[in-house]
Structures are given as C-alpha cells and as structure tokens.
C-alpha positions in Angstrom: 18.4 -0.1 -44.4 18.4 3.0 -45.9 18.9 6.3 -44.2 15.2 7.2 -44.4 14.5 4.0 -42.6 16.9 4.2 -40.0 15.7 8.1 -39.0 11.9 7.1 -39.9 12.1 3.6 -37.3 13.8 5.7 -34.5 11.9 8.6 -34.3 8.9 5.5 -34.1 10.2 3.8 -31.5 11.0 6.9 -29.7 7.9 8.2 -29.5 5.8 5.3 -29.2 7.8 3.4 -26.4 6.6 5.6 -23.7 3.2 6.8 -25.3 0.3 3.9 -24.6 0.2 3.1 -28.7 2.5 0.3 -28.5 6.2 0.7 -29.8 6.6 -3.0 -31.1 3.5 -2.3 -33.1 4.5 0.4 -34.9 8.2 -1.0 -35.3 6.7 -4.2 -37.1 4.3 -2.5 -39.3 6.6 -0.8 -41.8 7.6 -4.2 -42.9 4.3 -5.7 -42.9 2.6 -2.4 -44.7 5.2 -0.6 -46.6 7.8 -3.8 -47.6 10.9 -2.3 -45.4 13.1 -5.3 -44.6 13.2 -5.9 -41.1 15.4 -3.8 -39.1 17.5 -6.3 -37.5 18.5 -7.2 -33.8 21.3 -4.9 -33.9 19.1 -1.8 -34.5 16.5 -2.7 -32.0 19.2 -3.0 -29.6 20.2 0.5 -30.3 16.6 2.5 -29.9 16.1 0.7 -26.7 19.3 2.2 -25.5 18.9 5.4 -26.7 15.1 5.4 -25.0 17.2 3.7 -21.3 19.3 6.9 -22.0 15.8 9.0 -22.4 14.2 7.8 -19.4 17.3 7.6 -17.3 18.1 11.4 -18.0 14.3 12.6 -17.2 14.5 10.8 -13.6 18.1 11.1 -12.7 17.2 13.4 -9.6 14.5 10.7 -9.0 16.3 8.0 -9.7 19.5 9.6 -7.6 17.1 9.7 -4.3 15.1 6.6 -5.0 18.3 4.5 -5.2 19.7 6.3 -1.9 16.7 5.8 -0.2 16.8 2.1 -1.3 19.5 1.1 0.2 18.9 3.1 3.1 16.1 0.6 3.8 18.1 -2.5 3.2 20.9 -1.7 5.0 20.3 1.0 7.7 17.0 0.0 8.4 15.2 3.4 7.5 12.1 2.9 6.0 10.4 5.9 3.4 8.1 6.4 1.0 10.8 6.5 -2.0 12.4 3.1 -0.4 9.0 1.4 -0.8 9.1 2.3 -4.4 12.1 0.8 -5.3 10.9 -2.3 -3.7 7.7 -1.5 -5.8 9.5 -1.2 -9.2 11.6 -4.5 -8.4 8.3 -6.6 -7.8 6.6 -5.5 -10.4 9.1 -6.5 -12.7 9.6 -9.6 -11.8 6.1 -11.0 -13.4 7.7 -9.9 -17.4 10.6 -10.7 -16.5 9.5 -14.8 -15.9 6.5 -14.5 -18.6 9.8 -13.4 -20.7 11.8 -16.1 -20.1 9.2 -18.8 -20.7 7.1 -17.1 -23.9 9.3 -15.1 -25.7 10.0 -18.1 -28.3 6.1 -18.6 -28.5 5.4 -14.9 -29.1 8.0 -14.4 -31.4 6.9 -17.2 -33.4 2.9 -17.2 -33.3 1.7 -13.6 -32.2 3.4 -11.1 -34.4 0.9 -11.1 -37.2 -0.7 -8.2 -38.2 -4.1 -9.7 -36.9 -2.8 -10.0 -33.4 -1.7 -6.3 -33.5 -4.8 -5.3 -34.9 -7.3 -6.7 -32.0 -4.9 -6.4 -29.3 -4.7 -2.4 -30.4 -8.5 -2.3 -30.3 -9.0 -4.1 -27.0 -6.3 -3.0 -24.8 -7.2 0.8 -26.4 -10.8 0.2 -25.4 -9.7 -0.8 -21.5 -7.4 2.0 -21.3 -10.6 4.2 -22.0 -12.7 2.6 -19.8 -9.8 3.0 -16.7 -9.1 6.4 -17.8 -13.0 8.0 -17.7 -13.7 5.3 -14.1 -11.2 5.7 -12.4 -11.4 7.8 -8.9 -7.4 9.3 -9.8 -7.0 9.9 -5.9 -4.0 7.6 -5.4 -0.4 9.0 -5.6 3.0 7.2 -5.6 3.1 7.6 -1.5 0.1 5.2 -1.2 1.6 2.2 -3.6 1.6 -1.1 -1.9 3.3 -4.4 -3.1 -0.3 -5.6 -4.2 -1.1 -3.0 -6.6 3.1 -3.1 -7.9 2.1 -6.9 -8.3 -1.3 -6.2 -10.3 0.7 -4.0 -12.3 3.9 -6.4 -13.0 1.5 -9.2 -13.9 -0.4 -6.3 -16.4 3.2 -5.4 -17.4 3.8 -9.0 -18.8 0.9 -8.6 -21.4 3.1 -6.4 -22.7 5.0 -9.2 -24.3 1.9 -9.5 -26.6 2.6 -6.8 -29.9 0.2 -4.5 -29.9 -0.5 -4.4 -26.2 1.6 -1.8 -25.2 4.0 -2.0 -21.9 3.3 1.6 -20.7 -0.7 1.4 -22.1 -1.2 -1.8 -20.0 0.7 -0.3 -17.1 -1.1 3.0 -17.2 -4.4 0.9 -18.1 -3.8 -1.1 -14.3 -2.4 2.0 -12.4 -5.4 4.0 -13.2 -7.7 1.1 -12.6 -6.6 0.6 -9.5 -7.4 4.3 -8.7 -3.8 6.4 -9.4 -4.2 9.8 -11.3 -2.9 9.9 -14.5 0.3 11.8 -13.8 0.8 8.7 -11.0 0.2 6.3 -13.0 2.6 7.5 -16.2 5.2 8.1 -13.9 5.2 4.4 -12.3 4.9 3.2 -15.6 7.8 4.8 -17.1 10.3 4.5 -13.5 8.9 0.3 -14.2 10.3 0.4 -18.0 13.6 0.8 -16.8 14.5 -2.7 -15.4 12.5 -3.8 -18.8 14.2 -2.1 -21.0 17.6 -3.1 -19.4 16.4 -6.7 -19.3 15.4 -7.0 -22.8 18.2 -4.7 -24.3 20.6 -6.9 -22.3 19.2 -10.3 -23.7 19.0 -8.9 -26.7 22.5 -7.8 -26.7 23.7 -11.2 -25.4 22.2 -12.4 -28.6 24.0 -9.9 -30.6 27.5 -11.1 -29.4 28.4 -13.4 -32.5 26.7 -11.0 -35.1 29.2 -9.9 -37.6 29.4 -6.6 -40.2 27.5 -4.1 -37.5 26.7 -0.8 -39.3 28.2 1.3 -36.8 26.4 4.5 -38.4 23.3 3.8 -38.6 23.2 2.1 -34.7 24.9 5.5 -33.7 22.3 7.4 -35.4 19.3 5.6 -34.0 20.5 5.5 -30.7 20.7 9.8 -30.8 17.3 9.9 -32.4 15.4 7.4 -30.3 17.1 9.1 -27.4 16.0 12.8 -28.5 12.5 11.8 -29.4 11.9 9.8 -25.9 13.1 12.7 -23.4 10.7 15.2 -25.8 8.0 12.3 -25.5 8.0 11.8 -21.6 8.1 15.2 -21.0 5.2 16.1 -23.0 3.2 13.3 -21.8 3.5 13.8 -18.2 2.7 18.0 -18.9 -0.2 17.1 -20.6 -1.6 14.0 -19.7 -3.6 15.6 -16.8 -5.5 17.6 -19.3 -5.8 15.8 -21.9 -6.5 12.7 -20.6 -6.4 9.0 -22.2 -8.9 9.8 -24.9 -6.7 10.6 -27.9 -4.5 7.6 -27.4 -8.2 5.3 -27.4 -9.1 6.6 -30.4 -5.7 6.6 -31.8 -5.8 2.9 -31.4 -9.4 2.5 -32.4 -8.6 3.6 -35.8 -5.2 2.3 -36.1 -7.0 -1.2 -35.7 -9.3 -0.5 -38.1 -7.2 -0.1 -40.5 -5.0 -3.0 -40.1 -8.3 -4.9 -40.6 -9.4 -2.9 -43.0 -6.1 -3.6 -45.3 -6.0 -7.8 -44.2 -9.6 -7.6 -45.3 -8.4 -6.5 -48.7 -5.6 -8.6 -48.8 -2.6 -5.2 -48.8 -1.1 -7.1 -46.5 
C-alpha cells in the first residue's frame, strides 16, 4: 500500500470502530469503490490494536476499579455495582464470540459484497433511529442485569455481518432496552474490549507464518488508528447526549444509497 492508503485506512478505522457507521464497512469499501488493493491481515491487525490501545487508555481509571471490583466479587465475596459489570461485559461477549467461531468462514466468504453492506447500513441505521427517538433513556449502568448484557451480546453478534456495526447494534439494543445514550455508548465501547482482543488475537494467530511484514506502515497505523479512536470516544460520549443518534441515521441512509446507487450503474 501506499503511504496515502495506509494514513487514509487508519484514520477510517479509527474513527468508524467506535462511531455506529460500521468500521468493516468503510475498511472494505476503498477496494470495492476506489480499486485500493486490499489491505492485508497484517494491517487490520495493527488498527485494531491501536483502537484496544484507544479504548484501553480512555477507561483505565474504569477499567482499574472495574477489574478490582471483579475479583473482589469472585474471591472475597463482596458484591457491587462495578462487579456486576464485569460479569455483564463477560456475558455479553460470549454470544460473538461462539457466532465467531462457527460463521466467520461463511461471512467471510458470502456477506462481504457491497450489496450486503449497502442494506445492512440502511436497516440497522433505520433501527438505531427508531431506538434512539423511543426509547425512555432512564436506565444507567447501576441497573444492568445479565438479561439485558445477554440481549446485548446476542445484538453484538450481528455485528459479524459488514455493515452492521458492533457499537451501532450495541447502542441500537442498549437504548431499546431503555439506557440513555451516554449508558448505552459507554457499555458498548467497555464490551468492544474483549472483542477487539478476541478478534485481533485470532487474527494475529493467523498472522504467525506471514512473511516480509512492513514494519512501517503497521507502526504507522497502529499510532493513527490509536490517535483518531481516543479523539473519537471522547467526542462521542461529550456529544452524544445532545446530539442524539440522528446524524449517524442519516449518515447511513445516504451512505446506502449510494452504494446502490453505484451497483445500479454497474461502478462497482
């Protein structure tokens, strides 16, 4: 790739992994639109790591007590509000992780066309409008139970569909069952940790026997994915309670559109 690419592809994925637009999406399309080669296992390796590094740096203080708090559970027997959390991020995981395991060929092989990503941008846009303006947004993080992490982590595995979008669909279920906004972004970006470790780790697995790595560009993607996600989620969650899930709905509405719009005319 050149270095256009490689800044142009991590600044996507930066911004678009924690935004509910769908970073796999947007990673695909500059091959299917614009001709750019693929850009290999090795580099999608590297902006999910810099985006673990983005997320992880946001919630460290979160993270720090939610961990402590954790273990406090499992092993001292002192149940919290921040203990029931971790248990709420590890069952909601669990639904991706299996659909993983048992679809990723399928996916990989029969649902990255630029149709799929077209309707599923459209529909899943359209349901994240219609949580966002009925939802009740009086649920906090306190009140999560493991049925609601469930709904979630089964939402969460429809993710594996491009064009869906992991923290959309999250966000899309949090609010429907009630969470505010700021609630709701918040579980869904403490719940793409685990993924994002998960997938960068089988991913990484995969990258064992690669050969001829270029070292540079994987060091510069990494730094720019990273840069771009901490700006991301910290916008997001200081402006989502105003702004609302609007701009992202009609983001996606027009986005699909136009990938219809171009199949339509055979550009791609």
């Amino acid at each position: 790739m050149s270095l256009l690419q490689v800044v142009v592809l991590a600044i996507i994925q930066g911004l678009t992994e924690f935004l509910p637009i769908s970073s796999s999406a947007h990673l695909i399309l500059p091959s299917a639109v614009l001709g750019w080669p693929d850009q290999g296992l090795a580099f999608d390796v590297a902006v999910h790591v810099g985006t673990l590094i983005a997320v992880l740096s946001y919630f460290r203080k979160d993270l720090k007590r939610l961990i402590c708090a954790w273990c406090g559970q499992c092993f001292r027997g002192n149940p919290s509000a921040e203990g029931r959390l971790g248990w709420a991020i590890i069952l909601a995981t669990i639904p991706a992780g299996i659909a993983g395991l048992l679809f990723d060929n399928f996916i990989e092989t029969h649902l990255r066309s630029i149709m799929v990503i077209a309707l599923t941008t459209i529909g899943f846009g359209l349901l994240l409008g219609v949580a966002d303006q009925r939802s009740t947004k009086t649920k906090t993080l306190d009140t999560l139970g493991w049925k609601q992490a469930l709904i979630i982590g089964v939402a969460q595995a429809l993710a594996l569909i491009p064009g869906t979008s992991r923290s959309g669909i999250t966000m899309t279920a949090a609010l429907a069952l009630g969470f505010d906004r700021v609630t709701s972004a918040r579980f869904s970006f403490l719940l793409s940790i685990p993924i994002i470790v998960l997938s960068g780790g089988f991913k990484g697995v995969e990258l064992l026997g690669a050969t001829a790595v270029p070292w540079g560009q994987i060091v510069l993607a990494v730094a720019l994915s990273a840069i771009t996600a901490y700006c991301c989620i910290y916008t997001f969650l200081a402006w989502v309670d105003r702004v609302g899930m609007m701009p992202f709905v009609w983001y996606r509405l027009i986005l699909g559109v136009v990938l219809l719009l171009l199949l339509a005319t055979g550009q791609v």
